[in-house]
GUGU-750403 format. One line per field, with one value per residue (C-alpha): residue number from 1; residue in three letters; x, y, z. Coordinates in pm, 1 decimal. Each point is the difference from the previous one (the first is absolute). Example, Ala and Ser with C-alpha at 12.3 -4.5 7.8 and 13.67 -1.06 7.14 Angstrom:
<rs>
seq [1_2] $
type [ALA_SER] $
px [1230.0_137.0] $
py [-450.0_344.0] $
pz [780.0_-66.0] $
</rs>
This chain:
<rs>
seq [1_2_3_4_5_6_7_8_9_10_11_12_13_14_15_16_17_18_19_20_21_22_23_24_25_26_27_28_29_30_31_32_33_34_35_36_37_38_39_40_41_42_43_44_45_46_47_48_49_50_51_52_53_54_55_56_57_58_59_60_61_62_63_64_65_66_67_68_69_70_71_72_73_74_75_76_77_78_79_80_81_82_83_84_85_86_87_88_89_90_91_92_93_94_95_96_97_98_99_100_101_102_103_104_105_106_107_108_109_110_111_112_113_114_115_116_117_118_119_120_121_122_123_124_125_126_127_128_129_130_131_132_133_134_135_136_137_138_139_140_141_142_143_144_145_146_147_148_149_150_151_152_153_154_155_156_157_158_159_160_161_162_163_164_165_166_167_168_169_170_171_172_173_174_175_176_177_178_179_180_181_182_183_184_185_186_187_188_189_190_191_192_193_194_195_196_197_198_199_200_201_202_203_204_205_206_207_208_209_210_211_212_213_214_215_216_217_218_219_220_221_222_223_224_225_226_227_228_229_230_231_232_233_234_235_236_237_238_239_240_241_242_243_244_245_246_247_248_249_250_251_252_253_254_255_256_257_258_259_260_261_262_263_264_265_266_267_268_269_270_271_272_273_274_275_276] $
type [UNK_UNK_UNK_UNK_UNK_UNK_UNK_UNK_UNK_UNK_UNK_UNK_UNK_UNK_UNK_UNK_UNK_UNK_UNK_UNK_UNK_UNK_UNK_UNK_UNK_UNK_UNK_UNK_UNK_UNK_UNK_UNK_UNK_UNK_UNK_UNK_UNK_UNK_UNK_UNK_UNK_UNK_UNK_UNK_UNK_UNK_UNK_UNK_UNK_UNK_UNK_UNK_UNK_UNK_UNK_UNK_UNK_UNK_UNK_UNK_UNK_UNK_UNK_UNK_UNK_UNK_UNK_UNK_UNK_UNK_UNK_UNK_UNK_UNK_UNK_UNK_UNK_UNK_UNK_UNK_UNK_UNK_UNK_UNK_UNK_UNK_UNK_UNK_UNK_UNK_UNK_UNK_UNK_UNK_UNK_UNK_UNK_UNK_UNK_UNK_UNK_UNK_UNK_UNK_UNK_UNK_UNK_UNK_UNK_UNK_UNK_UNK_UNK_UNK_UNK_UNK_UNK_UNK_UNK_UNK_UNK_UNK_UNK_UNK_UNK_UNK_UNK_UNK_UNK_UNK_UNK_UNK_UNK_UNK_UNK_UNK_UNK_UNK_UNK_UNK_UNK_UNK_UNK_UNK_UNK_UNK_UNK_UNK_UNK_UNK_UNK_UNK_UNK_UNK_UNK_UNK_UNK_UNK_UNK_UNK_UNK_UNK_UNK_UNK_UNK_UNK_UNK_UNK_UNK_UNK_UNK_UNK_UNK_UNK_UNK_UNK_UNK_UNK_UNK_UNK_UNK_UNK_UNK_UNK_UNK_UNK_UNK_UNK_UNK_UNK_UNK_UNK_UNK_UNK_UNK_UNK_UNK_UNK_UNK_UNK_UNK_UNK_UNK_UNK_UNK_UNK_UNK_UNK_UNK_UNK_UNK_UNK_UNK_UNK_UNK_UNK_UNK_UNK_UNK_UNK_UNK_UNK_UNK_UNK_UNK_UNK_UNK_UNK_UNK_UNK_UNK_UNK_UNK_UNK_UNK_UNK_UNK_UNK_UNK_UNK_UNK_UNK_UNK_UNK_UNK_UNK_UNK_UNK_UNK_UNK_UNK_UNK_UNK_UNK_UNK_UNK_UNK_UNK_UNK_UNK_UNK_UNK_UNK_UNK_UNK_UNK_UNK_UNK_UNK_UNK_UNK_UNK_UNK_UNK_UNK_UNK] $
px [21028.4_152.7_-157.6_214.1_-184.4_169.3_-13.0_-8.8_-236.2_-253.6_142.4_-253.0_-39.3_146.9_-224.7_67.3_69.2_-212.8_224.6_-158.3_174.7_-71.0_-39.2_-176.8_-319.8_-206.5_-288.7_-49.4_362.5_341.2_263.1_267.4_134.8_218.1_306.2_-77.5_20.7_315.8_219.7_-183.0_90.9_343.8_46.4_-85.5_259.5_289.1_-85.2_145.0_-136.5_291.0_-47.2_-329.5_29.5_260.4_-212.9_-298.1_219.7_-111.0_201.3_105.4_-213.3_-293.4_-0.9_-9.3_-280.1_-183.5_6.4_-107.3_-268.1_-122.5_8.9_-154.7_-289.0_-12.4_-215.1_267.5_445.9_52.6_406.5_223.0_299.0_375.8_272.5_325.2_189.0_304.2_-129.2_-187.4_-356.9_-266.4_-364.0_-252.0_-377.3_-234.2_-192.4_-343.9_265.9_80.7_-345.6_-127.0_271.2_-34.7_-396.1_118.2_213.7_-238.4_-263.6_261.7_62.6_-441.3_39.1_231.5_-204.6_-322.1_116.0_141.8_-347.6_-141.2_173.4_-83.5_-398.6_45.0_-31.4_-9.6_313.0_28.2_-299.6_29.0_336.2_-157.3_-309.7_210.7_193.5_167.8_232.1_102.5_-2.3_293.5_142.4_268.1_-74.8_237.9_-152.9_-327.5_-147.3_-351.2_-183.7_-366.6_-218.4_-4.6_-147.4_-193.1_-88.1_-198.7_30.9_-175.4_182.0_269.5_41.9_293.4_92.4_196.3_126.4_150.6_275.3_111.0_-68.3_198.4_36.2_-270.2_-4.3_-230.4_-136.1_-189.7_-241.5_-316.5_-347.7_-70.7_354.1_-136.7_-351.6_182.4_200.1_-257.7_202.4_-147.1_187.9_82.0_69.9_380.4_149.6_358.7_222.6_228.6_294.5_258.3_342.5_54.9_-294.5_143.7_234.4_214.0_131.1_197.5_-207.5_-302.6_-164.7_25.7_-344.0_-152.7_-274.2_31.5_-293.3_240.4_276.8_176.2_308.1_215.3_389.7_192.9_52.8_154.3_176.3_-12.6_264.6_1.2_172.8_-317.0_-274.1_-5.0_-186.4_-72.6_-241.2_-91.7_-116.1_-365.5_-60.1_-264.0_240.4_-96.4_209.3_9.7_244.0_88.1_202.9_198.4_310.6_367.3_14.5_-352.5_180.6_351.0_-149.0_-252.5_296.0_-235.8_152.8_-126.5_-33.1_-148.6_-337.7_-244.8_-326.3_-163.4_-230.2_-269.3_-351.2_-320.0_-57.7_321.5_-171.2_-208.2_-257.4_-106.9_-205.9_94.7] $
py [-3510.5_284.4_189.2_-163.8_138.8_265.7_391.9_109.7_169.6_-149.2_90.7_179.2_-79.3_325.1_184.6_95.8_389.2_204.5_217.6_215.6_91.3_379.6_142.4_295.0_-63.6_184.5_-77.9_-324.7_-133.4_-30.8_250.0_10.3_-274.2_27.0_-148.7_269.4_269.9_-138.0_100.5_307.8_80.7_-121.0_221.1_294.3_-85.8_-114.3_185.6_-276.1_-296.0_-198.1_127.2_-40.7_-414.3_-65.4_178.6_-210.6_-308.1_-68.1_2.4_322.5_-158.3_-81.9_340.7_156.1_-254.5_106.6_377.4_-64.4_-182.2_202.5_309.2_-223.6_-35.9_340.1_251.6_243.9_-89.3_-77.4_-7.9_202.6_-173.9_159.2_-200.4_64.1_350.0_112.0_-101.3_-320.7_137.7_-46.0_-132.3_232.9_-30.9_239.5_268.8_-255.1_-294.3_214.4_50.7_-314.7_-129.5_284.8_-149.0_-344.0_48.1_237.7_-281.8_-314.2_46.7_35.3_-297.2_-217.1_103.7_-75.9_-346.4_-52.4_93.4_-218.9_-302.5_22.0_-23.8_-238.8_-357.6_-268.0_82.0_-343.2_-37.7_362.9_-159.1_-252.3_225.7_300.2_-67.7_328.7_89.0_184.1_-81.5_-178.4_-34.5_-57.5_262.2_272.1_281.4_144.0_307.7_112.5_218.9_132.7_-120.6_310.9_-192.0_-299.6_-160.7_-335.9_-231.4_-305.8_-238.4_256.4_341.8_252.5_159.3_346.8_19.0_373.8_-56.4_374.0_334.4_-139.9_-364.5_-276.0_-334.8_-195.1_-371.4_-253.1_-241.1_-158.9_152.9_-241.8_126.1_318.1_-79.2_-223.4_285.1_255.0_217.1_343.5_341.1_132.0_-296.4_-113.0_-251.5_-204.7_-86.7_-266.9_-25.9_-248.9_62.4_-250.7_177.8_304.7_97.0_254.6_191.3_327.7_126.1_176.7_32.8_-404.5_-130.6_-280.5_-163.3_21.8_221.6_118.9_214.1_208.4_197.1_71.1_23.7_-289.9_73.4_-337.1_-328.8_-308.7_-217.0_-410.8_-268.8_-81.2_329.3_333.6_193.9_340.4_273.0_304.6_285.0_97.8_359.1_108.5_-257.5_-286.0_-287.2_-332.1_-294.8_-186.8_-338.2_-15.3_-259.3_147.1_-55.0_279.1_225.4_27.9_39.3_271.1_130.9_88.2_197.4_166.0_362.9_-82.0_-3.0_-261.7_-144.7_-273.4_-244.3_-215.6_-162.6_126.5_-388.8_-18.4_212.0_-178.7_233.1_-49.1_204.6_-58.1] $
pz [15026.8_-179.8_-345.7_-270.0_-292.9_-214.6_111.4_-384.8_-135.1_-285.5_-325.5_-230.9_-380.1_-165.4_-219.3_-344.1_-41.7_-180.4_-282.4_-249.9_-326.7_-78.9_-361.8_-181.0_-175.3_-241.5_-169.0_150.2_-188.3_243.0_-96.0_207.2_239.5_268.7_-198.4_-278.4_301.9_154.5_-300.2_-52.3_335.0_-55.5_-322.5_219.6_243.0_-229.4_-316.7_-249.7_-116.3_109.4_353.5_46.9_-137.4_228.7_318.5_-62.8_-112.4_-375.9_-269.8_-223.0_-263.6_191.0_115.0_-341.0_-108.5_315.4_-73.5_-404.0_161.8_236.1_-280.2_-286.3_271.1_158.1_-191.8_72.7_35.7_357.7_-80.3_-179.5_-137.6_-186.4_-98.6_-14.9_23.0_194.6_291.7_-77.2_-32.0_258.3_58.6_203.4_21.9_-146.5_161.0_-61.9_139.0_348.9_31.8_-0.8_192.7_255.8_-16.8_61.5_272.6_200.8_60.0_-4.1_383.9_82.6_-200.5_177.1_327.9_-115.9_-82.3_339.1_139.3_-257.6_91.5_389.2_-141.2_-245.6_178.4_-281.7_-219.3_-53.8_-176.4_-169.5_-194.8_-123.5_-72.6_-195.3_-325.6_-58.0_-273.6_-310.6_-319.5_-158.7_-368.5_-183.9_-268.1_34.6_-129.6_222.5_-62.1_155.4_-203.3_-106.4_-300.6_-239.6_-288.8_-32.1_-411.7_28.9_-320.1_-57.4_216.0_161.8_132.1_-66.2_360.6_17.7_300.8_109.1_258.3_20.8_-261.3_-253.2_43.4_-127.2_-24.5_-219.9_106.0_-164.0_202.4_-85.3_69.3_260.0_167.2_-11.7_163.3_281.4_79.2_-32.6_-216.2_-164.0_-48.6_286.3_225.0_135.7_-114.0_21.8_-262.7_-4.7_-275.5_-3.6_-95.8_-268.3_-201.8_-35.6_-266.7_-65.1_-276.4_-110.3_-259.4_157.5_-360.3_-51.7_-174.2_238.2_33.3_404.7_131.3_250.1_-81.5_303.5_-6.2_244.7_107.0_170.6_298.5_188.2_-154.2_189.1_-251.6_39.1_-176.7_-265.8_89.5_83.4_201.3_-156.8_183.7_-208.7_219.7_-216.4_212.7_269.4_243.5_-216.0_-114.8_-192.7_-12.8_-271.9_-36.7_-275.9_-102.9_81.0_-410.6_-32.4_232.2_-188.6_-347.8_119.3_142.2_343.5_296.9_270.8_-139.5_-372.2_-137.2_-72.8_-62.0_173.7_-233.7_152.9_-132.8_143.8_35.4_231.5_256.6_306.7_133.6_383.3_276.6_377.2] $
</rs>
């Protein structure tokens, strides 16, 4: 009697693979992701913002809200950015930008070995997913700024944060004292500050009398114009911006264009304070 069972060979269950997602780190907070590198390293290459969105497929907006945020967050500007000009202006990274991405890209190849050898050891990636439940931080504020506590006044039920984002630029929060025990807050520490859009106004007249404990001046540097809102970003200095939504109504009678001067209105109350 012949062997009529089948020749093939026993198929094995495949195993997830192991991937690791690289990014900078300092002082025990994430910096830089891989993402964030990608169109740095695409600015390099093309030299225009426009370029560089199209290499790493994003949008020409998303790439401009990328490089504002990876400047609001960077001690020092990563990218340097001019607009217009005979020949169209251009987008080039700093000398502090080249070296980190010069840094990055030194140990991203060790790194892409190391997890190879990783993932031969590892045996139980099944039961490391489940285990690991890695991510960053999401909001929908569109303003984030890291910065250092420079002053710290307690009151009776609340405490008055300065937060120093660069030389020049300070923000001031309000949060309660049990915010500020929490999040273990005292001069010196790091901190990040959230702002959304909506609670920032704007106005021409930088010597305007406000209540709003937060006054910063700056010039407009991009227009995003809708149907019912604007969105207006005033470059502040030191590589720092802030967006404001405003209605298409706001933008025509403060007459704002990219180019002109003004100065961005917000209550210390508006600000949410948070440590990684």
């Amino acid at each position: 009697m012949s062997d009529t069972s089948s020749s093939k060979p026993k198929s094995r269950s495949r195993r997830p693979a192991l991937k690791g997602s690289l990014f900078l780190q300092q002082d025990e907070r994430q910096s830089f992701t891989q993402a964030q590198i990608d169109l740095l390293n695409a600015i390099a290459t093309a030299g225009s913002i426009s370029g560089a969105a199209r290499a790493v497929g994003i949008s020409y907006k998303t790439a401009w809200d990328r490089i504002d945020a990876m400047n609001n967050l960077s001690t020092k500007p990563l990218v340097a950015r001019s607009a217009g000009g005979a020949r169209g202006g251009g987008t080039q990274l700093t000398d502090f930008g080249q070296q980190v991405l010069k840094g990055f890209n030194a140990i991203q190849e060790q790194h892409a070995e190391f997890v190879d050898r990783l993932g031969e050891q590892v045996q139980a990636l099944d039961d490391v997913a489940d285990f690991l439940n890695l991510g960053q931080l999401k909001t929908s504020a569109r303003n984030q700024y890291r910065g250092r506590v420079s002053k710290l006044t307690r009151g009776a039920v609340n405490a008055e944060v300065e937060l120093a984002l660069s030389d020049s630029i300070a923000l001031v929060a309000i949060i309660t004292n049990d915010s500020v025990e929490r999040m273990e807050l005292a001069v010196g520490s790091e901190a990040i500050a959230l702002i959304k859009s909506s609670w920032v106004l704007l106005s021409r007249d930088s010597d305007l009398k406000t209540s709003a404990r937060n006054q910063l001046s700056g010039t407009v540097s991009q227009i995003t114009d809708g149907e019912v809102n604007a969105e207006v970003t005033l470059d502040l200095g030191d590589g720092k911006t802030l967006t404001a939504m405003v209605t298409s109504a706001s933008l025509e009678e403060l007459e704002l264009e990219v180019g002109v001067s003004a100065t961005a209105l917000f209550k210390a109350s508006s600000i949410i304070l948070m440590r990684a």
